[in-house]
Residue frames as a rotation matrix with the C-alpha (Angstrom) as fourth column:
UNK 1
0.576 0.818 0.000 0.00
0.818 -0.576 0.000 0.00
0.000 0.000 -1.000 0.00
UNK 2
-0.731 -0.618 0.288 1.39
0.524 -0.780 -0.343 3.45
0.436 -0.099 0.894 -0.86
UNK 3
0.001 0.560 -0.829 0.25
0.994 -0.093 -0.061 6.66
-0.111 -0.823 -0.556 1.00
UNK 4
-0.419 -0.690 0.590 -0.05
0.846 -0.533 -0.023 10.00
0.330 0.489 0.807 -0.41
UNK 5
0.288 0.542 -0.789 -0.83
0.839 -0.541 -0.066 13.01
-0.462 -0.643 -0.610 1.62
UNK 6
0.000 -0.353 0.936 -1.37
0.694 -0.674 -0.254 16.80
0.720 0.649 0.245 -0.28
UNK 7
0.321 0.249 -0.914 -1.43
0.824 -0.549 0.140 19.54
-0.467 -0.798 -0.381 1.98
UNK 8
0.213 -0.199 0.957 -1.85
0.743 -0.604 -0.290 22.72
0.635 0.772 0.019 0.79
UNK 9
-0.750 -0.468 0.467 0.34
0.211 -0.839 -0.502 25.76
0.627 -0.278 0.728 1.52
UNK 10
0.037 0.711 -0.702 -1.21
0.856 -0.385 -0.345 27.79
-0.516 -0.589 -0.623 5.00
UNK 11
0.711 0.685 -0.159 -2.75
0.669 -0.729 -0.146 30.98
-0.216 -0.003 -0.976 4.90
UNK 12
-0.235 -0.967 0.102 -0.53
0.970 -0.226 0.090 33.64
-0.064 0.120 0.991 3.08
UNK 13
0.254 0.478 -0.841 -0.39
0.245 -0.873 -0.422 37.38
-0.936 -0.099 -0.339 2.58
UNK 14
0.240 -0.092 0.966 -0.56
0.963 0.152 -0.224 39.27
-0.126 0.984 0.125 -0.42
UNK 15
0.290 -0.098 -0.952 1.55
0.461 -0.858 0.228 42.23
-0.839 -0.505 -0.204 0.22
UNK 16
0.993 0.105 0.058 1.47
0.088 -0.312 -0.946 44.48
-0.082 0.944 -0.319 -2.81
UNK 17
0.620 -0.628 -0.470 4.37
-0.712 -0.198 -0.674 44.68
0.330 0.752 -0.570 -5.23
UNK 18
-0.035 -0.487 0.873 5.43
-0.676 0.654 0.338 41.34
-0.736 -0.578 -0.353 -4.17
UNK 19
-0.573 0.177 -0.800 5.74
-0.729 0.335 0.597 38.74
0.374 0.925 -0.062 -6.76
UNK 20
0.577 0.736 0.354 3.47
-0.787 0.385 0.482 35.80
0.218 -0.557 0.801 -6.09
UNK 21
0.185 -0.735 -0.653 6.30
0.491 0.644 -0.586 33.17
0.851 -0.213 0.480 -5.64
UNK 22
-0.506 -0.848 -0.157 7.50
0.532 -0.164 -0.830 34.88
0.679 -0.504 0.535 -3.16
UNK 23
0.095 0.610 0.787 4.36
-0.613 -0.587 0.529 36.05
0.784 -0.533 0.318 -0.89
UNK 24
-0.854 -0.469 0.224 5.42
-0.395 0.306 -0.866 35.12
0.338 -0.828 -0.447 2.76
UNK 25
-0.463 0.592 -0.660 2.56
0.693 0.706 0.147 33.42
0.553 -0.390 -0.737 5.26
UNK 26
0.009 0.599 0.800 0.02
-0.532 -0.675 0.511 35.57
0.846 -0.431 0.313 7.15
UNK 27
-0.589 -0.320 0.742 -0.08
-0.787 0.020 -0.616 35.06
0.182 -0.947 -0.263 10.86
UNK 28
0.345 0.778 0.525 -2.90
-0.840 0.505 -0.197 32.78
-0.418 -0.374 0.828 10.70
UNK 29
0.866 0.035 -0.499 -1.10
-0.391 0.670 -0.631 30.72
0.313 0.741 0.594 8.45
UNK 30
-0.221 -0.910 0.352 1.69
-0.641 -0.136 -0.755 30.63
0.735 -0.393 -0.553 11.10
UNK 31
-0.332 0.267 0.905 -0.56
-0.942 -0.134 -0.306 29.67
0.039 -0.954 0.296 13.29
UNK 32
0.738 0.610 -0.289 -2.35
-0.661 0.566 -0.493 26.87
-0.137 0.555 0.820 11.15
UNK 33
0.116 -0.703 -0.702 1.01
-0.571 0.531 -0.626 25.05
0.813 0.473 -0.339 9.78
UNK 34
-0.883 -0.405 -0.239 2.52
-0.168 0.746 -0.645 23.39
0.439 -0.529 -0.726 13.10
UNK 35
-0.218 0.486 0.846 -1.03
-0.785 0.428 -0.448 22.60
-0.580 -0.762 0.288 14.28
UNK 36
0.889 0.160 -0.428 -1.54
-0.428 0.621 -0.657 20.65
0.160 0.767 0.621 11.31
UNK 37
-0.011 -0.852 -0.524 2.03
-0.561 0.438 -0.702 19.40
0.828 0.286 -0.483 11.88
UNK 38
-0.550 0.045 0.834 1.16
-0.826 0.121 -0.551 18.54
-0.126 -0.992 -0.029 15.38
UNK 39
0.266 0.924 -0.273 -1.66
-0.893 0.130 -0.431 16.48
-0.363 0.358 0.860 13.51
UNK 40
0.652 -0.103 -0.751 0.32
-0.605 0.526 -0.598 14.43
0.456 0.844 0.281 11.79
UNK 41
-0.522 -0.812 -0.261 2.68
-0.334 0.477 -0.813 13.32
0.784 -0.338 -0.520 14.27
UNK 42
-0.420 0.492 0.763 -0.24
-0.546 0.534 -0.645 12.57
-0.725 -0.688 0.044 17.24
UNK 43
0.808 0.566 0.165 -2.29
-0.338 0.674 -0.657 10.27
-0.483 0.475 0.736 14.25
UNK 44
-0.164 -0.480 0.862 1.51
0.284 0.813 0.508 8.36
-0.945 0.328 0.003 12.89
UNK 45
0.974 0.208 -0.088 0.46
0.007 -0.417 -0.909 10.65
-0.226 0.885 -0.408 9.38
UNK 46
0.603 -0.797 -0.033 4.49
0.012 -0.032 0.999 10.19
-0.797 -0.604 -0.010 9.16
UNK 47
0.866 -0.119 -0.486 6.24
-0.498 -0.117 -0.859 11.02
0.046 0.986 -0.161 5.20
UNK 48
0.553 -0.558 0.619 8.99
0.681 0.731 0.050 9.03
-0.480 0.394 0.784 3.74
UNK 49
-0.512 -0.796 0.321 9.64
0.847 -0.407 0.341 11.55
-0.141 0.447 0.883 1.66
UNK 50
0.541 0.494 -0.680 8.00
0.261 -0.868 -0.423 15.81
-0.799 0.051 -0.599 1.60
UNK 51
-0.323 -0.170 0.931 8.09
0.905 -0.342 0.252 17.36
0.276 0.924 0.264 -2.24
UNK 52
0.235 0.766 -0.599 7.53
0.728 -0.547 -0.413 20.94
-0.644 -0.339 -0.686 -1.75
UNK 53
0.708 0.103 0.698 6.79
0.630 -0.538 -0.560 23.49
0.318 0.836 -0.446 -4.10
UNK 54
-0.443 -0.866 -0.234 9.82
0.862 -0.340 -0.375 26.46
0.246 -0.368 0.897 -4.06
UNK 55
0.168 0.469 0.867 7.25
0.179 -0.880 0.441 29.04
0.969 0.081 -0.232 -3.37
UNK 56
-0.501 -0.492 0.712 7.84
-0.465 -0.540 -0.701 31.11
0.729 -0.683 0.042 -0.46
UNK 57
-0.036 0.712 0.702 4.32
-0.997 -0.073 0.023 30.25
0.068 -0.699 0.712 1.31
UNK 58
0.713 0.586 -0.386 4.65
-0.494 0.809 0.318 26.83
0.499 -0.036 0.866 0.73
UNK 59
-0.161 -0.856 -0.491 8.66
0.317 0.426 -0.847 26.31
0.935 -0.292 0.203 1.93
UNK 60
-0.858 -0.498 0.127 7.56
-0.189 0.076 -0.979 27.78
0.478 -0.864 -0.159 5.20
UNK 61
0.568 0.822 -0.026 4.60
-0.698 0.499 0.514 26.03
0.436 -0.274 0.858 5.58
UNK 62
0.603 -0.494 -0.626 7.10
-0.062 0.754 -0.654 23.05
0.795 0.433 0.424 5.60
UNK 63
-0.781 -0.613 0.122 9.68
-0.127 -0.035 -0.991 24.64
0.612 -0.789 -0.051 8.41
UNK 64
-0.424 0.194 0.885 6.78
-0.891 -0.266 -0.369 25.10
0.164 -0.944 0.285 10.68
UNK 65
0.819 0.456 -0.347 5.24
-0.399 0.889 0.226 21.68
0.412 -0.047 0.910 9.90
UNK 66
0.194 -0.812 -0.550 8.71
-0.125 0.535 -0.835 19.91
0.973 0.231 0.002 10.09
UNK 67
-0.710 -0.446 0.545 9.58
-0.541 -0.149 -0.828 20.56
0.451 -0.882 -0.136 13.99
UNK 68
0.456 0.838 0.299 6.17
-0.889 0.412 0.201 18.87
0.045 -0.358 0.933 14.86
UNK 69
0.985 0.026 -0.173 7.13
-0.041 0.996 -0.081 15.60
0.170 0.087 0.982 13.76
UNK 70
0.897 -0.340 0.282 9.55
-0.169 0.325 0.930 13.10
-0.408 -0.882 0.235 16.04
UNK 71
-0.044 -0.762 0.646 11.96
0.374 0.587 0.718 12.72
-0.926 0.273 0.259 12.59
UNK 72
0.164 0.280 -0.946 12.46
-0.792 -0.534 -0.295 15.07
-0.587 0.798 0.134 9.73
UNK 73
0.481 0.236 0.844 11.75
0.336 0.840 -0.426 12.93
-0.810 0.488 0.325 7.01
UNK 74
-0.554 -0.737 -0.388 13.69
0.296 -0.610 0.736 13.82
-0.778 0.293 0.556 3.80
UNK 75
0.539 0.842 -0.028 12.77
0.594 -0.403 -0.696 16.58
-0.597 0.359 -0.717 1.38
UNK 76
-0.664 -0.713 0.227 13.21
0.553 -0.264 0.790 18.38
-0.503 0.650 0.569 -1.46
UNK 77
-0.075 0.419 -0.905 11.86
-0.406 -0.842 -0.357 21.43
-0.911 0.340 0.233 -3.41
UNK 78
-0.626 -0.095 0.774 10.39
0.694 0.384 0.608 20.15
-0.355 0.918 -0.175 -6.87
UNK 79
-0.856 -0.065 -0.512 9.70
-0.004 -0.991 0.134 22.96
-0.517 0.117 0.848 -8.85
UNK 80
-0.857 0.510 -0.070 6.57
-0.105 -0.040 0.994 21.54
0.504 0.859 0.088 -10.80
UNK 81
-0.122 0.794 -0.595 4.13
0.963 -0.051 -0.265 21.72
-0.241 -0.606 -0.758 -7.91
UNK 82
-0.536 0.175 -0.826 4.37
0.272 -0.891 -0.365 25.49
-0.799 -0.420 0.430 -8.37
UNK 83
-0.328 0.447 -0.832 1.33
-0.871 -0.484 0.083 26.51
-0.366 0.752 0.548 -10.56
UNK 84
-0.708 -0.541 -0.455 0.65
-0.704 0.483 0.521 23.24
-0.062 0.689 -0.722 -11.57
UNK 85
0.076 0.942 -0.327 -2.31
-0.889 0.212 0.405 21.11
0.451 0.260 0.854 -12.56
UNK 86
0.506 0.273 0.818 -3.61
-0.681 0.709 0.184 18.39
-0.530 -0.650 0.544 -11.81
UNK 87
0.963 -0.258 -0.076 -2.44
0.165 0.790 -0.591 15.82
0.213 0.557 0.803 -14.69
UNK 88
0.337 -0.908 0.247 1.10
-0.015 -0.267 -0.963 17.49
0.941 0.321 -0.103 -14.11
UNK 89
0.097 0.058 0.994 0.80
-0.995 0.033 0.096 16.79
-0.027 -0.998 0.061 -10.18
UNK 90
0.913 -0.104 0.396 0.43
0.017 0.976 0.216 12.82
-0.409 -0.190 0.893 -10.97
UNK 91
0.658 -0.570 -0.492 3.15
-0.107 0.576 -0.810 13.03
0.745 0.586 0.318 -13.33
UNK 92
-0.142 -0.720 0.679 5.17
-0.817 -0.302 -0.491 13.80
0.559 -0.625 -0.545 -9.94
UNK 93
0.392 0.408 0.825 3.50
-0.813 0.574 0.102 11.21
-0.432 -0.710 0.556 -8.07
UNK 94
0.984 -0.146 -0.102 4.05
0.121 0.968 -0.220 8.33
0.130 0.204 0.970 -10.71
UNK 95
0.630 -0.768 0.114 7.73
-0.155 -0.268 -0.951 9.39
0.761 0.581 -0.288 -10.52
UNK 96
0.387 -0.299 0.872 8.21
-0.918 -0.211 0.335 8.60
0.084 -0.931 -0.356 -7.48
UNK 97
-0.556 -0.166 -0.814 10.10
-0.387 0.919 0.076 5.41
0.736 0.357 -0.576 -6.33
UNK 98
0.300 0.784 -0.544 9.00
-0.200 0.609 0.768 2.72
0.933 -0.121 0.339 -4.96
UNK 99
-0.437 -0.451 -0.778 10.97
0.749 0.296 -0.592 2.63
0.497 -0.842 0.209 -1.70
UNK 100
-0.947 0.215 0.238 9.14
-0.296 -0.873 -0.387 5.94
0.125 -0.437 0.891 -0.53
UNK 101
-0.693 0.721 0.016 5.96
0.616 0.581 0.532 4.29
0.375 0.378 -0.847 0.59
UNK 102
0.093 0.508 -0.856 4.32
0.798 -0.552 -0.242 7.59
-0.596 -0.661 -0.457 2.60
UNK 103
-0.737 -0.620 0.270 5.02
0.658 -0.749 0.074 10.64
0.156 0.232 0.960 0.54
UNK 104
0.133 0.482 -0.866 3.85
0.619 -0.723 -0.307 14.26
-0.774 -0.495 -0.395 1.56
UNK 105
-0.259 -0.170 0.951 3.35
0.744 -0.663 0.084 17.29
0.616 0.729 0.299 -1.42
UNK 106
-0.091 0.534 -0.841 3.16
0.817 -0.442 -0.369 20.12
-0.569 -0.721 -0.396 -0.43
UNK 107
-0.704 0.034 0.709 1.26
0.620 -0.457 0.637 23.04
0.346 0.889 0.301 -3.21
UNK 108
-0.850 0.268 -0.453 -1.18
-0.235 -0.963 -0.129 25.09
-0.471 -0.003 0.882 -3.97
UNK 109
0.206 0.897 0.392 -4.72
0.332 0.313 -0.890 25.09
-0.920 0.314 -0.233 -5.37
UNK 110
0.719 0.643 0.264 -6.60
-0.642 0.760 -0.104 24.20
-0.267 -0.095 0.959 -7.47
UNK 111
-0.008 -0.475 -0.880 -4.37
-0.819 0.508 -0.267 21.92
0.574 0.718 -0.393 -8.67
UNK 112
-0.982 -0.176 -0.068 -3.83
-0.113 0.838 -0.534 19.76
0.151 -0.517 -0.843 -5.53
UNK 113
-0.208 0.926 0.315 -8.00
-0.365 0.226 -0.903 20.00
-0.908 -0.302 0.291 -4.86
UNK 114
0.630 0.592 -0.503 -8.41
-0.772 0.409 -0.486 18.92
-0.082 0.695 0.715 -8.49
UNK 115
-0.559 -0.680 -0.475 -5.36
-0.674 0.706 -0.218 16.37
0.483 0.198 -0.853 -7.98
UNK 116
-0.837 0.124 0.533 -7.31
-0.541 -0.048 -0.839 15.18
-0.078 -0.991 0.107 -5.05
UNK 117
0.221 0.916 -0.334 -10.91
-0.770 -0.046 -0.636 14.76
-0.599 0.397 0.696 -6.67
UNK 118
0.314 -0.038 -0.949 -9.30
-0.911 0.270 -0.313 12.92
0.268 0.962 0.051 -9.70
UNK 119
-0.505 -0.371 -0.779 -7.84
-0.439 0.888 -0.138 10.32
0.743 0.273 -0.611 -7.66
UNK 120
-0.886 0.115 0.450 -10.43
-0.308 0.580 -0.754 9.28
-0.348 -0.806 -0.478 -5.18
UNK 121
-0.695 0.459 -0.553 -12.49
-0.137 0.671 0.729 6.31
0.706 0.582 -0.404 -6.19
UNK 122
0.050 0.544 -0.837 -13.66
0.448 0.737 0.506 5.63
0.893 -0.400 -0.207 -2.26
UNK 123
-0.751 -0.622 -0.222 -13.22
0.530 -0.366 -0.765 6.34
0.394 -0.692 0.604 1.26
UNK 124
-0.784 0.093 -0.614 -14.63
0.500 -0.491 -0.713 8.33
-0.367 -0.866 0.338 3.95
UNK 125
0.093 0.776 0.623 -17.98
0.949 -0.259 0.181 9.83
0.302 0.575 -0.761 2.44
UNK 126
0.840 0.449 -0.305 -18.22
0.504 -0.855 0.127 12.64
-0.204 -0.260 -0.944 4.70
UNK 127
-0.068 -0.975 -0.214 -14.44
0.528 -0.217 0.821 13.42
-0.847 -0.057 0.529 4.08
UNK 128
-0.698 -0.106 0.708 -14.86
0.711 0.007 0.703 13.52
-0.080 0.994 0.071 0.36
UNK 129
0.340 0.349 0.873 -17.78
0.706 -0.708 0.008 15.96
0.621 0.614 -0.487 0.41
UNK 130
0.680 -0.226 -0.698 -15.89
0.499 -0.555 0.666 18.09
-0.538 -0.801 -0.264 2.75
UNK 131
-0.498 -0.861 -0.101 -13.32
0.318 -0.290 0.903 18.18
-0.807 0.418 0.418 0.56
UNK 132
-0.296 0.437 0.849 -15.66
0.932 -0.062 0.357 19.06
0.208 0.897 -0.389 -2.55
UNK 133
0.839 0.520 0.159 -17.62
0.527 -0.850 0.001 21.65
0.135 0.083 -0.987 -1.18
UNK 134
0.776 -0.623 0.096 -13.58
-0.622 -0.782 -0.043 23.85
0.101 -0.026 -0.995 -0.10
UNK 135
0.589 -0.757 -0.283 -10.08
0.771 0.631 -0.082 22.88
0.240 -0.170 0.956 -0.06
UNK 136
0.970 -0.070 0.232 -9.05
-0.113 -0.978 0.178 25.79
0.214 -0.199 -0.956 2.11
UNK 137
0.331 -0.884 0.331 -5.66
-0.674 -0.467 -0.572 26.53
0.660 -0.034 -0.750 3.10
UNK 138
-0.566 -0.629 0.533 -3.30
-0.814 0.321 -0.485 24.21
0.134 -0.708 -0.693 5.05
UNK 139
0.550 0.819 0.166 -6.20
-0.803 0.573 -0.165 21.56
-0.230 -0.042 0.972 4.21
UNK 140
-0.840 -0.487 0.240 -4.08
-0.488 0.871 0.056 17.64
-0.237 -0.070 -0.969 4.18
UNK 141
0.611 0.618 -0.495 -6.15
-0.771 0.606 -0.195 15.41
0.180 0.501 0.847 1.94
UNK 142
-0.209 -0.813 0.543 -4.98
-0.798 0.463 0.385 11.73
-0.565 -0.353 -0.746 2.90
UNK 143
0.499 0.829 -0.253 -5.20
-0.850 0.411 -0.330 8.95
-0.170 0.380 0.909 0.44
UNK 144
-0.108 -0.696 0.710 -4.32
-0.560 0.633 0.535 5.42
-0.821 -0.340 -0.458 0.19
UNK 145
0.373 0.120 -0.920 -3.74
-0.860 0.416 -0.295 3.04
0.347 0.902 0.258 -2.93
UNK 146
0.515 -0.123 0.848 -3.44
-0.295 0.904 0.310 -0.53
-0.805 -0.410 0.429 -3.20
UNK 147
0.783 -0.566 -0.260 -0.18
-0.121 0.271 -0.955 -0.69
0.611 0.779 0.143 -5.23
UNK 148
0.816 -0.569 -0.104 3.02
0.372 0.378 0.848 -1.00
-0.443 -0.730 0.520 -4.61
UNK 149
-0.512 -0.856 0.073 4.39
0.681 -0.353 0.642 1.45
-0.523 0.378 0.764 -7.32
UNK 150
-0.182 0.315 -0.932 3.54
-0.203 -0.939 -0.278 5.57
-0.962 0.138 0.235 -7.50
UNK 151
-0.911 -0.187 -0.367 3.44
-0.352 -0.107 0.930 4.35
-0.213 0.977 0.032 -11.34
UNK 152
-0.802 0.583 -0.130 0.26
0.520 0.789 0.326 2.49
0.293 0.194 -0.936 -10.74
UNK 153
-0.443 0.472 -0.762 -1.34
0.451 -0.617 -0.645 5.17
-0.774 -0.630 0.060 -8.94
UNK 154
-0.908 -0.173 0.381 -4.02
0.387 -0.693 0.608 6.33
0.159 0.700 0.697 -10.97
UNK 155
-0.797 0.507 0.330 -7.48
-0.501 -0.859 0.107 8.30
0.337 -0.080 0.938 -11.10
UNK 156
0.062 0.769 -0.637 -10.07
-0.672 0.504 0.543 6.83
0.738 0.394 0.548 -9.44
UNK 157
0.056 -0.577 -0.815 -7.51
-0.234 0.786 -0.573 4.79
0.971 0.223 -0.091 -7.75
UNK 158
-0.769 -0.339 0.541 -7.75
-0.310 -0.543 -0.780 6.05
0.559 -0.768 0.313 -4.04
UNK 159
-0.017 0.799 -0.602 -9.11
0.826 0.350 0.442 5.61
0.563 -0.490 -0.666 -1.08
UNK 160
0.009 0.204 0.979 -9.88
-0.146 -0.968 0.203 8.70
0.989 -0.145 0.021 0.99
UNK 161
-0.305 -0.183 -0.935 -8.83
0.731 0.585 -0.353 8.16
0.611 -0.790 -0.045 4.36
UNK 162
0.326 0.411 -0.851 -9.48
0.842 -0.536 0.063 11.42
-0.431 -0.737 -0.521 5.87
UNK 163
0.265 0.068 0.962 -9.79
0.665 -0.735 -0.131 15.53
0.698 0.675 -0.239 4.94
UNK 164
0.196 -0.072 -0.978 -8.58
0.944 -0.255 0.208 17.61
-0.264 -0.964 0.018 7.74
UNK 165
0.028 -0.254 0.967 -8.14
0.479 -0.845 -0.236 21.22
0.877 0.470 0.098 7.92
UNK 166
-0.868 -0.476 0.140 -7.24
0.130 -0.490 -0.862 23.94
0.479 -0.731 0.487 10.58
UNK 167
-0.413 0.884 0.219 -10.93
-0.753 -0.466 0.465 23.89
0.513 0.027 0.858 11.32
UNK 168
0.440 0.499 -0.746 -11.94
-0.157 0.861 0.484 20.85
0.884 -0.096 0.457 11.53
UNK 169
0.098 -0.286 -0.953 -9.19
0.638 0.753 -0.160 20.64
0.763 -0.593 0.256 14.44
UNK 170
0.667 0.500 -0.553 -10.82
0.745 -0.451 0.492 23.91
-0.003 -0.740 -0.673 16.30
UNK 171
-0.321 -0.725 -0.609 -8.40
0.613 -0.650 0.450 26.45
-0.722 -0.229 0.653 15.26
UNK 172
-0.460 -0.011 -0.888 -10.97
-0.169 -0.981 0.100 29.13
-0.872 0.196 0.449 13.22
UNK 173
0.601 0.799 -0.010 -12.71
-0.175 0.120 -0.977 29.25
-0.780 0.589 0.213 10.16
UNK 174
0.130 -0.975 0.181 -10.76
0.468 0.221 0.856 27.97
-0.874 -0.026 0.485 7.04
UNK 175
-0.094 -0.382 -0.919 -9.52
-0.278 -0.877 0.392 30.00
-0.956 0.292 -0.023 4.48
């Protein structure tokens, strides 16, 4: 079984003449990131390996997530998450190897909410229409596949295990 968890970038600001690569995290999104990281390390949510886009808001999503959990896992900045659809999101996924059996992205909409959609087949009901109706900020879609190689992963293919968001675990309305 592989395990692929998206989590989009927290809350950011959008401070004028800034480029968008490079808009920084709003406080709430400061606030949002290591409880969601906190998340993952009390529920064993634990990555093999953490792709993250090089955008600003999404590399320190990442620092504040990272300290949460009992073992930084290794990571790396892959520049096609940034901007990047959905069909161009799997190609990242199938590319993975096969020794990485947890992996964490970490992006941006819509792409990861339409990566997200496209590949769950099953799973949690109430999760899934959570996730339909917003995929707000710092939201951590979790899905499992019964393969045994990111190449097999494909639409459809998923279970939904669970949809969390900074809400859902009592920390404000989400974004």
């Amino acid at each position: 079984m592989l395990r692929l968890m998206l989590l989009r970038h927290a809350k950011s600001n959008w401070p004028a003449g800034v480029a968008d690569r490079d808009r920084p995290l709003a406080p709430r999104g400061r606030e949002a990131a290591p409880l969601i990281g906190g998340y993952l390390a009390e529920e064993l949510l634990l990555p093999d390996l953490v792709l993250i886009s090089p955008a600003r808001r999404t590399v320190e999503t990442w620092e504040l997530v990272a300290p949460m959990l009992a073992e930084k896992p290794a990571s790396q900045y892959e520049p096609r998450i940034y901007e990047a659809k959905a069909s161009a999101l799997l190609d990242v996924v199938q590319e993975t190897e096969p020794a990485v059996k947890t992996l964490l992205m970490i992006g941006h909409n819509p792409g990861f909410e339409e990566l997200a959609q496209r590949l769950t087949g099953h799973g949690d009901r109430y999760a899934a229409a959570r996730m339909s109706q917003k995929y707000p900020t710092c939201g951590l879609a979790v899905l499992d596949f019964a393969v045994e190689d990111w190449r097999d992963v494909a639409g459809r293919g998923g279970r939904l295990d669970r949809f969390v968001t900074p809400a859902s675990l009592g920390d404000g309305p989400d974004d």
